[in-house]
One Martini backbone bead per residue (centre of mass of N, CA, C, O) as a GRO file, in nm:
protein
   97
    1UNK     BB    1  11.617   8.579  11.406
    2UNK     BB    2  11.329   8.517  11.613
    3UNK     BB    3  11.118   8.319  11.747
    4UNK     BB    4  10.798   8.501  11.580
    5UNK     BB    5  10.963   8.651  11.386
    6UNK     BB    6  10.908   8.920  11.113
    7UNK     BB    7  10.924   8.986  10.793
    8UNK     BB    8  10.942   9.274  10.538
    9UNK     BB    9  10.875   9.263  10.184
   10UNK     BB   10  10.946   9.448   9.896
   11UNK     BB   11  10.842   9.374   9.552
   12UNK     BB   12  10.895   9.453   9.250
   13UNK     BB   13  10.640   9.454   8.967
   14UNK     BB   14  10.444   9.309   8.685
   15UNK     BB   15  10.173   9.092   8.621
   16UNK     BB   16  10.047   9.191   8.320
   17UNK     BB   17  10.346   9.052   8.198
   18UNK     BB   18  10.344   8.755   8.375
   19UNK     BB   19  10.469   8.808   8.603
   20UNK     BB   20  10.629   8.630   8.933
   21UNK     BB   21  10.648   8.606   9.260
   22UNK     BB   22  10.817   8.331   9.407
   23UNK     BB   23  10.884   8.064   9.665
   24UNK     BB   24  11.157   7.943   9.839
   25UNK     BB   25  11.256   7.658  10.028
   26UNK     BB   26  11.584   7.581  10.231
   27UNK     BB   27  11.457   7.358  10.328
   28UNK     BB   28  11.176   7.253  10.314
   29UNK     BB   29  11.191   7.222  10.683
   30UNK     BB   30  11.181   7.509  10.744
   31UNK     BB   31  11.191   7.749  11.040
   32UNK     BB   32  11.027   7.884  10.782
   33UNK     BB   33  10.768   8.116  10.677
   34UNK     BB   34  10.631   8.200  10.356
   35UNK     BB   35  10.471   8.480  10.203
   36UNK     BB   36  10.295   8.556   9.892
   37UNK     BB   37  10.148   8.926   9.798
   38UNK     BB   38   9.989   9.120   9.669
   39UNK     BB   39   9.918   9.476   9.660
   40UNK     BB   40   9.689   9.650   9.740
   41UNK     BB   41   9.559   9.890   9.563
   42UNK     BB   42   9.532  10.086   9.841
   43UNK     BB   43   9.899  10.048   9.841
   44UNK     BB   44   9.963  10.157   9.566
   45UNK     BB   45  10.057  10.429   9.386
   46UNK     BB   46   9.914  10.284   9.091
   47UNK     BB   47   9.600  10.249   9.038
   48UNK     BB   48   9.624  10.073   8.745
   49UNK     BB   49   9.597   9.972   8.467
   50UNK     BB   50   9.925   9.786   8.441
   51UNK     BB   51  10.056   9.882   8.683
   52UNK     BB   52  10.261   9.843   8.915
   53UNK     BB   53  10.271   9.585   9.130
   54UNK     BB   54  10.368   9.467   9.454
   55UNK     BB   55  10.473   9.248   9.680
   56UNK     BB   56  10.481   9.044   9.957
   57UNK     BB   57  10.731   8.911  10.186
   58UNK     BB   58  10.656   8.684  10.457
   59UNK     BB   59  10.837   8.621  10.698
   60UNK     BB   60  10.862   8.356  10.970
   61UNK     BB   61  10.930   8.206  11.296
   62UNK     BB   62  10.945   7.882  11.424
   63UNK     BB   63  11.256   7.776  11.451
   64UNK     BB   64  11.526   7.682  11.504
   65UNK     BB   65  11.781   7.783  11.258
   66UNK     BB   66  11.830   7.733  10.892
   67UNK     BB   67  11.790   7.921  10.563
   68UNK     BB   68  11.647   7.941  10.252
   69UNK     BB   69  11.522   8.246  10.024
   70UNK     BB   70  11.382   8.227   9.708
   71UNK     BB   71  11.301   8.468   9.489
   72UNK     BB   72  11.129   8.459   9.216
   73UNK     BB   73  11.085   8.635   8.858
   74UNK     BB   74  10.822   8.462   8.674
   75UNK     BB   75  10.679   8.288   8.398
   76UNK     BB   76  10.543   7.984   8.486
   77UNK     BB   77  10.537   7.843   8.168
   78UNK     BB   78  10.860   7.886   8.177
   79UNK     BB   79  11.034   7.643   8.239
   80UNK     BB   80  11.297   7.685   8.119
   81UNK     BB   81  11.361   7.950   8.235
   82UNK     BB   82  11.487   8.197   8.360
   83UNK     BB   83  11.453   8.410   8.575
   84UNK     BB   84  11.455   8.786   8.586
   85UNK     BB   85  11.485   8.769   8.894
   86UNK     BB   86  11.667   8.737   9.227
   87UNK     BB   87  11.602   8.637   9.562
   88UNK     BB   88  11.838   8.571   9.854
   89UNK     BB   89  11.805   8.445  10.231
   90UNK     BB   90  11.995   8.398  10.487
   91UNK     BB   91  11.869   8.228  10.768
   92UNK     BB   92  11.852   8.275  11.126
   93UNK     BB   93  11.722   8.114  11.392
   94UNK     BB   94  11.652   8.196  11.663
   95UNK     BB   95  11.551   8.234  12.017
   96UNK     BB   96  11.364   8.309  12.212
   97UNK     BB   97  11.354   8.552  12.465
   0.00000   0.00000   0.00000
């Protein structure tokens, strides 16, 4: 990446069984922000109660440097629980052209 630009993923879950994605920034004052959230009902192919939710998760490059970006699919409750998925994204945010 360079620094201004955003990457976006979806990622699969369903919120109504108590899973939700969180993200983890490694290290903390990481040169990427990201934000996670569920997708808006009129963007889901099925808006049903109960029905599948994907969620949204938008990196964004701030400065230069390295990260990782650690997505966790997790019952926030549990916490002795290991996620039930897990994705992890390895950034280089190189200098803006």
């Amino acid at each position: 990446m360079r620094v201004g630009e955003t990457v976006t993923r979806v990622l699969d879950g369903n919120p109504t069984t108590g899973y939700l994605w969180k993200a983890e920034l490694l290290p903390e004052d990481a040169p990427v922000a990201v934000e996670t959230a569920q997708l808006p009902a009129e963007e889901r192919k099925e808006p049903v109660c109960g029905a599948p939710s994907p969620t949204r998760v938008t990196i964004t490059a701030r400065k230069p440097g390295t990260a990782t970006v650690v997505v966790n699919y997790a019952r926030p409750w549990e916490k002795d629980t290991p996620p039930a998925r897990s994705v992890r994204y390895e950034i280089t945010v190189l200098p803006a052209e």
